[in-house]
C-alpha positions as CSV (number, residue, x, y, z in Angstrom):
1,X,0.0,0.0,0.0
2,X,2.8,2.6,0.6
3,X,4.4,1.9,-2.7
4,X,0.7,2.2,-4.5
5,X,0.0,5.6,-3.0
6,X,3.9,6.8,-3.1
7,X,3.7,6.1,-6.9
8,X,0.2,7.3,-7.6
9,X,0.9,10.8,-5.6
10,X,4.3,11.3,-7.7
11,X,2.0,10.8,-10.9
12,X,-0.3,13.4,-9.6
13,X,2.7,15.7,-8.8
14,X,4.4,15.3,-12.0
15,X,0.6,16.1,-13.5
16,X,0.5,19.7,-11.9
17,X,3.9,20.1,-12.6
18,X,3.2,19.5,-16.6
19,X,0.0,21.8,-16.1
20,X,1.9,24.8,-14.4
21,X,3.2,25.4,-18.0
22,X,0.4,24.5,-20.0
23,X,-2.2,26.8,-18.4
24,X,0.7,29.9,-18.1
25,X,1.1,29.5,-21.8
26,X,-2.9,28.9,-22.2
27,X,-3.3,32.5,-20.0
28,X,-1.6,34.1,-22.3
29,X,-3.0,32.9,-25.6
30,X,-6.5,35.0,-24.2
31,X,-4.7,38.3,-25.2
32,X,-2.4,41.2,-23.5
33,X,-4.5,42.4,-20.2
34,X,-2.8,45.8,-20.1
35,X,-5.0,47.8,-22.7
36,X,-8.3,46.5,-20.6
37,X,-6.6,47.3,-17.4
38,X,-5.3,50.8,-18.3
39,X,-7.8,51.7,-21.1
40,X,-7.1,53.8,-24.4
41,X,-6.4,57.1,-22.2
42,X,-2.9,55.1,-20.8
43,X,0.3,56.7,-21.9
44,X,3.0,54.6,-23.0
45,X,5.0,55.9,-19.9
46,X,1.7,54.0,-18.1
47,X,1.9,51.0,-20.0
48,X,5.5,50.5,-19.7
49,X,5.6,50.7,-15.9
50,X,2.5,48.7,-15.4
51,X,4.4,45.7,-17.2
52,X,7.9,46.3,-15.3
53,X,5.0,46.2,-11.7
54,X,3.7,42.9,-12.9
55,X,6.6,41.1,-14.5
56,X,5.0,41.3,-18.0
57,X,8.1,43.0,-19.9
58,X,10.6,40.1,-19.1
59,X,11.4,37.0,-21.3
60,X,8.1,34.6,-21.4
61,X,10.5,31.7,-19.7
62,X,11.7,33.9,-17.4
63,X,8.2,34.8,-16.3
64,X,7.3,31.0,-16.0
65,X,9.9,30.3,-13.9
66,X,9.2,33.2,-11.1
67,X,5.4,31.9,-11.5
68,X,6.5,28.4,-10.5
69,X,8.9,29.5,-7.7
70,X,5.9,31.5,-6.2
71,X,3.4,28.4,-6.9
72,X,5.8,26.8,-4.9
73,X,5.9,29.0,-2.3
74,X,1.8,29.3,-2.3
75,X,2.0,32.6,-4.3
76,X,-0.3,32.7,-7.3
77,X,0.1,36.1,-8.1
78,X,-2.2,39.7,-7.6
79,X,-5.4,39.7,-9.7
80,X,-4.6,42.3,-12.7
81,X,-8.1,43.8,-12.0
82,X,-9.0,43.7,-8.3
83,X,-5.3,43.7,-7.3
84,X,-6.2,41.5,-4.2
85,X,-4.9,38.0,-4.2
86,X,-5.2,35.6,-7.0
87,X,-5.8,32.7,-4.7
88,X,-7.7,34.6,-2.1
89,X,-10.1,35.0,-5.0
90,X,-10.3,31.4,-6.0
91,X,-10.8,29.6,-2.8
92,X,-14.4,30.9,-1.9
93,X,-15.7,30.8,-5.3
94,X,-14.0,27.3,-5.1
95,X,-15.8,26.3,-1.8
96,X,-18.8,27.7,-3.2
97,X,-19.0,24.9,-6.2
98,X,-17.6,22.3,-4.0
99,X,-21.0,22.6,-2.2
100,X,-23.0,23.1,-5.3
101,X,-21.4,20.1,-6.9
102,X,-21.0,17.7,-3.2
103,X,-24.9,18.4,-2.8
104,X,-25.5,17.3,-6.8
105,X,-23.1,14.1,-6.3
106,X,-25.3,12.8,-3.0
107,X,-28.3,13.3,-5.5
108,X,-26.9,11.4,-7.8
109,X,-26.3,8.9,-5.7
110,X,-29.6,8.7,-4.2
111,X,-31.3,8.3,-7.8
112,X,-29.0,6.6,-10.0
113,X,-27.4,3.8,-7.9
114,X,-31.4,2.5,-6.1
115,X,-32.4,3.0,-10.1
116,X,-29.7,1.1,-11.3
117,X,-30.1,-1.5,-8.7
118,X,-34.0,-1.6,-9.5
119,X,-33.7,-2.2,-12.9
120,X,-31.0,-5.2,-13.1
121,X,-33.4,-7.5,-10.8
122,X,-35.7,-8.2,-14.1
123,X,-32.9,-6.6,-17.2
124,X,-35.8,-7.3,-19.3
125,X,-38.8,-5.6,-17.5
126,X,-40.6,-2.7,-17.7
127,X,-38.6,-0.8,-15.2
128,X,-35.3,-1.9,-16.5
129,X,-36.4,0.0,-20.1
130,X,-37.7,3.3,-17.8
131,X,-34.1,3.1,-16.1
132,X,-32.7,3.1,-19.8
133,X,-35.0,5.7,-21.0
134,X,-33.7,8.0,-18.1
135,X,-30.6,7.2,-18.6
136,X,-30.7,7.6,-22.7
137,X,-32.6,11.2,-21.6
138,X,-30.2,12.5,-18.9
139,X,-26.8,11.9,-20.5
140,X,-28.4,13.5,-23.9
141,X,-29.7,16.4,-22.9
142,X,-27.6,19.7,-22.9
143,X,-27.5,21.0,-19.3
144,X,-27.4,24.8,-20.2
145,X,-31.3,23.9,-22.0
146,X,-32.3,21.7,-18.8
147,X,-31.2,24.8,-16.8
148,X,-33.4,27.4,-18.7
149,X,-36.4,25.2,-18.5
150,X,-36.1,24.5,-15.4
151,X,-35.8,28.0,-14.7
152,X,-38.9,29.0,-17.1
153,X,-41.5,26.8,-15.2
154,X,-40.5,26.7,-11.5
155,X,-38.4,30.6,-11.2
156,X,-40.7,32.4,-14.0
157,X,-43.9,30.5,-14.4
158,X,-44.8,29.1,-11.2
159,X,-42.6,31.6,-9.3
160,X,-42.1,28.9,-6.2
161,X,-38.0,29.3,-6.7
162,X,-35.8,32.0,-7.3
163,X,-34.2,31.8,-10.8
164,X,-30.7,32.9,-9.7
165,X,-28.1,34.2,-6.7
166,X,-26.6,32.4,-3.5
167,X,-28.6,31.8,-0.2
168,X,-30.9,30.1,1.1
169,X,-32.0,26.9,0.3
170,X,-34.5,27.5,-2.2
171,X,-31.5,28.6,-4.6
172,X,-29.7,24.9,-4.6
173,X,-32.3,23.0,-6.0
174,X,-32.6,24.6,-9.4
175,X,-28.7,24.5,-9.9
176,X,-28.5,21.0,-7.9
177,X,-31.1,19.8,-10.2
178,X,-29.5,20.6,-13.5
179,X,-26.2,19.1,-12.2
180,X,-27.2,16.0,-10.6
181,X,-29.3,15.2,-14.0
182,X,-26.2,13.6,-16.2
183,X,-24.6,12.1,-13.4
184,X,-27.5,10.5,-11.7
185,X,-28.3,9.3,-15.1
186,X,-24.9,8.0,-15.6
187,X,-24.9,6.5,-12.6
188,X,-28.1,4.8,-13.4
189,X,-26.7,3.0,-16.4
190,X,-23.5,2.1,-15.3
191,X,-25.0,0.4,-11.8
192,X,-27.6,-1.4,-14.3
193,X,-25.0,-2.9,-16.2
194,X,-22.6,-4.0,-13.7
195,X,-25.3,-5.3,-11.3
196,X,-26.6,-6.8,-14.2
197,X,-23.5,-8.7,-14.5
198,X,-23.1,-9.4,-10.7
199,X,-26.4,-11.4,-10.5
200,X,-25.8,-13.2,-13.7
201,X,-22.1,-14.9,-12.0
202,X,-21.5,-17.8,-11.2
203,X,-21.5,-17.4,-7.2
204,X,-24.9,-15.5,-7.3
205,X,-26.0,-18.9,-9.3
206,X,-24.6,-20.7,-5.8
207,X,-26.0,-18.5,-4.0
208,X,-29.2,-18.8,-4.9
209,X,-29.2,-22.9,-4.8
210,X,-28.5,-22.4,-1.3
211,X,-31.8,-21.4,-0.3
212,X,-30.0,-17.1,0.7
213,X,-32.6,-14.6,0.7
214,X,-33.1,-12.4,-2.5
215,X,-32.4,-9.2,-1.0
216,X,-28.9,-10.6,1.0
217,X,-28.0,-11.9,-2.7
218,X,-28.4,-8.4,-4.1
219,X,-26.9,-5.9,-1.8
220,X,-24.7,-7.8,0.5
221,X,-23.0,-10.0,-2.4
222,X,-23.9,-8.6,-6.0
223,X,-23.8,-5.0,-5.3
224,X,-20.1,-5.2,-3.0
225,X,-19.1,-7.2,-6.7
226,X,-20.2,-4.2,-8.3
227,X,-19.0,-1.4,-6.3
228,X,-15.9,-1.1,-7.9
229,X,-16.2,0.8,-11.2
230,X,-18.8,2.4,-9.9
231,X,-16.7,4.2,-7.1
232,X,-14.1,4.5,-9.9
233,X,-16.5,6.2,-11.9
234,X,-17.3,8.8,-9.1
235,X,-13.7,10.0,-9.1
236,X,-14.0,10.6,-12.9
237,X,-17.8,12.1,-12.6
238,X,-16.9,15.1,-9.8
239,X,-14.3,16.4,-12.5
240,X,-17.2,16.2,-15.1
241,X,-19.4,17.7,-12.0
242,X,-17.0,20.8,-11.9
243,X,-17.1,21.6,-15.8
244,X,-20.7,21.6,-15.9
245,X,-21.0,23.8,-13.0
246,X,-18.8,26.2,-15.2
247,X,-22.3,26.4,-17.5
248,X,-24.6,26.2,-14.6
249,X,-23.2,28.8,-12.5
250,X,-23.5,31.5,-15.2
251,X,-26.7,30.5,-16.0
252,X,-27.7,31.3,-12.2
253,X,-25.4,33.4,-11.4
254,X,-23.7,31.2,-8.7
255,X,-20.9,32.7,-7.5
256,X,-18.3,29.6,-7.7
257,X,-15.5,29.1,-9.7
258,X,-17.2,28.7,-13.0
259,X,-18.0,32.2,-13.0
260,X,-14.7,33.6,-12.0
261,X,-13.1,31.7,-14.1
262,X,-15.4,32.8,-17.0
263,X,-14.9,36.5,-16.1
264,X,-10.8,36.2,-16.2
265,X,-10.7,35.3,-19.2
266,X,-12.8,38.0,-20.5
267,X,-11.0,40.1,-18.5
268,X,-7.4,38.3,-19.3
269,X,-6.7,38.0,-15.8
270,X,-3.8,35.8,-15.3
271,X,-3.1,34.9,-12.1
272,X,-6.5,34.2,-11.7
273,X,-7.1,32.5,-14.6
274,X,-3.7,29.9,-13.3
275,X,-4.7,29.9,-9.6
276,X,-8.1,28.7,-10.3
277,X,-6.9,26.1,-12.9
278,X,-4.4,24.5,-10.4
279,X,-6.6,24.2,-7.5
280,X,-9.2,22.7,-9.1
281,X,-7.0,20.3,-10.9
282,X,-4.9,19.7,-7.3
283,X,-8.5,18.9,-5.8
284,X,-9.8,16.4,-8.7
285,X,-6.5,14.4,-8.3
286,X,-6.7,14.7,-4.6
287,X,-10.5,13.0,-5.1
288,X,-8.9,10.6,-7.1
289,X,-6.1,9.5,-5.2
290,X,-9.4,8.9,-2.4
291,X,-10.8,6.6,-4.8
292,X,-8.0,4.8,-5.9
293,X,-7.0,4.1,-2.1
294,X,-10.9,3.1,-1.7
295,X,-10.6,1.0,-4.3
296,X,-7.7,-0.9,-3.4
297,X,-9.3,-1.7,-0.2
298,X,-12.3,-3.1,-1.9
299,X,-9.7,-5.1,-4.4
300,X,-6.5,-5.5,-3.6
301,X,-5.3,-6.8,-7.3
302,X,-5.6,-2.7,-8.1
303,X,-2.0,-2.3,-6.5
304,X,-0.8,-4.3,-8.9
């Protein structure tokens, strides 16, 4: 176990490493942020200092290198526009999504894994083609649509929920909604087909000989058999959770790191733009380093 995680946390290391220059040289493909910082009006006596205050006037390897040293360090930088910290931007926006997205994940899991489980006890029954038709439904329809109607008939029509901002309750479910819909969906179709599998083996066969109750068969046996991609596939859903709260969040105006994201890069912000990059990406492999140690406890032949 040691040597498993040792390995899979220098992978994840040499990861962010690779993505420090990436998303510096990605930062800078959005454009030169002086002329929207200073405006027309701005001298070149202006211009020229602002770039010698903010590093921009020296050699682009140069610049990458200090930006890593400070990474290092913690230091992502002064946002160009606020000029408050780049990370102290990020991490609230980023907590903010984490509970937008944590919330839509436990959803998901409350619909798509009991659906999943529902429909592989008779694969060829009417419920088994409903768990397919949601599933066929969910993972093809565009979120950003899902999120307008869902907006039009419960914010605008029946005015029971607020259509957008950051609160109370009432202004989860919308969002929550529109992001547990693909996943739970997911979920729904990947538990079918794996429990599907489970119950067809030839120990569930045994099982069943022996006289054990239905239900023990399914949960306790079939569904611990099954368990495994599906927990896999968690780690590799919250990264999908995260870019589709990038579309929800504008939509309702959450304020998570979707929409700060969005507006550096209108704004060609670029320590924001990096800091928010590599802490999202430091928290998906984090999540999947959890899963992969999960997993191995579940199956020890994943070392391997």
């Amino acid at each position: 176990m040691p040597v498993f995680l040792l390995r899979r946390a220098a992978e994840a290391f040499a990861t962010l490493f690779v993505l420090t220059f990436v998303i510096f040289l990605l930062a800078r493909l959005v454009g030169d942020p002086v002329p929207l910082v200073l405006g027309t009006e701005a001298t070149q006596q202006d211009i020229d200092f602002y770039r010698r205050q903010y590093g921009l006037d020296q050699p682009l390897m140069l610049q990458y290198l200090t930006f890593l040293a400070n990474v290092v360090q913690g230091d992502f930088g002064v946002s160009f526009r606020y000029r408050v910290s780049a990370i102290g931007m990020v991490l609230p926006a980023l907590w903010a999504t984490f509970k937008l997205t944590g919330i839509a994940m436990l959803l998901s899991l409350g619909i798509g894994v009991p659906l999943g489980i529902m429909g592989s006890i008779r694969p060829r029954g009417l419920l088994a083609r409903a768990v397919d038709w949601y599933a066929a439904a969910g993972e093809s329809i565009p979120s950003f649509w899902f999120a307008l109607m869902l907006m039009l008939v419960f914010a605008v029509t029946l005015g029971v929920l607020p259509s957008s901002g950051f609160g109370s309750w009432q202004h989860y479910v919308l969002p929550v909604t529109t992001l547990s819909l693909f996943s739970s969906a997911s979920l729904a179709a990947l538990t079918r087909a794996n429990m599907v599998s489970a119950l067809q083996s030839d120990f569930v066969k045994m099982e069943r000989n022996l006289g054990l109750p239905e239900s023990s068969i399914v949960f306790r046996h079939a569904l611990r058999n099954a368990s495994l991609p599906i927990i896999t596939f968690l780690g590799l859903q919250f990264g999908v959770l995260l870019g589709g709260a990038v579309v929800t969040e504008r939509v309702f105006a959450w304020p998570g790191i979707g929409q700060v994201m969005v507006e550096a890069i209108f704004t060609r912000d670029y320590p924001v733009i990096q800091a928010g990059v590599l802490v999202t990406a430091f928290c998906f492999m984090l999540i999947n380093l959890l899963v992969d140690i999960l997993a191995t406890l579940l199956d020890p032949r994943v070392r391997q």
